[in-house]
N, C-alpha and C positions, 0 to 999 in steps of 0.2 A: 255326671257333670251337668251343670243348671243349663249352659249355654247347646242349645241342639245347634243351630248352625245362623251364619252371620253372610248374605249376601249383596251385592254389589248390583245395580243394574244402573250403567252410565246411561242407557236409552232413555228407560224412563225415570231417572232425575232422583233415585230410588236407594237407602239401604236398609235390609231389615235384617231385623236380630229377631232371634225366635230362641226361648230358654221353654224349660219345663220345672214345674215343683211339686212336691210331696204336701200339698194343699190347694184349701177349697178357690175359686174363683175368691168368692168373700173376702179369705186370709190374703190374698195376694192381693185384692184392693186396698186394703186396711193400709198395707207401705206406700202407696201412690197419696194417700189422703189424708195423712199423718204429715207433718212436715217431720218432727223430730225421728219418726221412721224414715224417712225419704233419705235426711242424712245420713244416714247409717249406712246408705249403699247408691246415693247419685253421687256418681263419679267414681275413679279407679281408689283400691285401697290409699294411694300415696297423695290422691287429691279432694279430701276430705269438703263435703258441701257443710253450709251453712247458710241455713232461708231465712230472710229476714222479711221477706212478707208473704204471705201465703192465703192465696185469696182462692178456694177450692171450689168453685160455681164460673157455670158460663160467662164470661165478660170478666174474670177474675185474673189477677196478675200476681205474678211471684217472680220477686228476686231473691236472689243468693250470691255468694258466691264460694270458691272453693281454695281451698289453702292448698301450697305445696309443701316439699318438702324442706326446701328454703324461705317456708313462710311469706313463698310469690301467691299473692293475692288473682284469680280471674273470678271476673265476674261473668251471670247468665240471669237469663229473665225468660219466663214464661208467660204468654197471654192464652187464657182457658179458654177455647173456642166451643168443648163440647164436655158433657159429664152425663153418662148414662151408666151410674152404679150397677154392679160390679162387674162389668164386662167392656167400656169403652170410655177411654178419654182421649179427647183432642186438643191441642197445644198449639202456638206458633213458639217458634225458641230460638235465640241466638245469643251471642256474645255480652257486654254491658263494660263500658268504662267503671273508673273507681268512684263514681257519684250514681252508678245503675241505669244511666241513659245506655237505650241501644247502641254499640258500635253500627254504626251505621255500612260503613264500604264493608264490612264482611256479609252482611244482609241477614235475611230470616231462613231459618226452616219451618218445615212441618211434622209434627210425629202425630202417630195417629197410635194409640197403645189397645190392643185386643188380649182379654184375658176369657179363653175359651178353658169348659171342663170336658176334658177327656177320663174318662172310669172316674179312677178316683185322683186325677191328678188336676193340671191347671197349667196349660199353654200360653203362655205371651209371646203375643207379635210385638214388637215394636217398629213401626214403618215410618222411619223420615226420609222426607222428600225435601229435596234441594229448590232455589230459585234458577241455578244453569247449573251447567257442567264443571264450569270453571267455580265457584262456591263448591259442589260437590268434592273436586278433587281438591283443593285448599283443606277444607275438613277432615278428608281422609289421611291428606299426609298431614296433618296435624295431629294425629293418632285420633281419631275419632272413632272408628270400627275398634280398634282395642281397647280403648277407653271405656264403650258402652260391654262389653265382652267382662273386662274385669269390672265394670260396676256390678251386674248381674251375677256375677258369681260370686257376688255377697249376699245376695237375699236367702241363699240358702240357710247360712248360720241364722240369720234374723226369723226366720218362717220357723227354724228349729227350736228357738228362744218363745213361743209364743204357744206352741204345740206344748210348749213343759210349762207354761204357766200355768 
């Protein structure tokens, strides 16, 4: 399984998802810095992304957003705070109305994405940090820990798809 474990820490404002893959640091940047990879697996199978800007450098902003199953439209945006190929990108991220302005009263995160090489494999952290406790649990019970769990456990097929080209 891609997903090794998914933890909670309300202290520090904190959840991280930690997966592994059967590729280099390199191949596992390539889907963070690709938009049309990125869709392929931000978000859970049933809520499919789609970016419509994608600006991959420090100061850089991307919206998208992601379709349901009912064709329910949510939007998200990211602003690129950090890019240090292929081991470190940093984000702020939250929500977007149907014109891609921030929802504002849900607030901002932070994810901070680390792609370390172990032997011959490729560890991701991914750490987002809340603005309080009360945003924190809003997100979680909004399926947000699941959500990131089953997005990640699509990169598998996609890192397999890349290995056979």
């Amino acid at each position: 399984m891609t997903v090794i474990s998914s933890t909670k820490n309300p202290e520090a404002l904190t959840l991280t998802l930690v997966a592994e893959f059967d590729a280099s640091p390199e191949q596992v940047w390539q889907i963070w810095e690709d938009p049309r990879q990125l869709e392929r697996w931000w978000g859970p199978p049933t809520w499919p992304a789609t970016f419509e800007q994608f600006e991959f450098e420090p100061g850089g902003k991307a919206s998208y957003y992601m379709t349901g199953p009912d064709g329910e439209k949510a939007g998200g945006w990211w602003r690129i705070t950090s890019v240090q190929a292929p081991n470190r990108l940093e984000f702020d991220d939250g929500f977007a109305d149907e014109n891609g302005a921030p929802v504002e009263d849900i607030g901002a995160g932070h994810a901070t994405v680390t792609l370390e090489e172990i032997g011959d494999r490729t560890r991701m952290t991914i750490l987002s940090t809340f603005e309080s406790e009360e945003q924190m649990k809003k997100m979680i019970d909004m399926g947000m820990e699941e959500g990131m769990q089953e997005a990640a456990g699509q990169i598998d097929a996609l890192l397999s798809e890349h290995s056979r080209a």
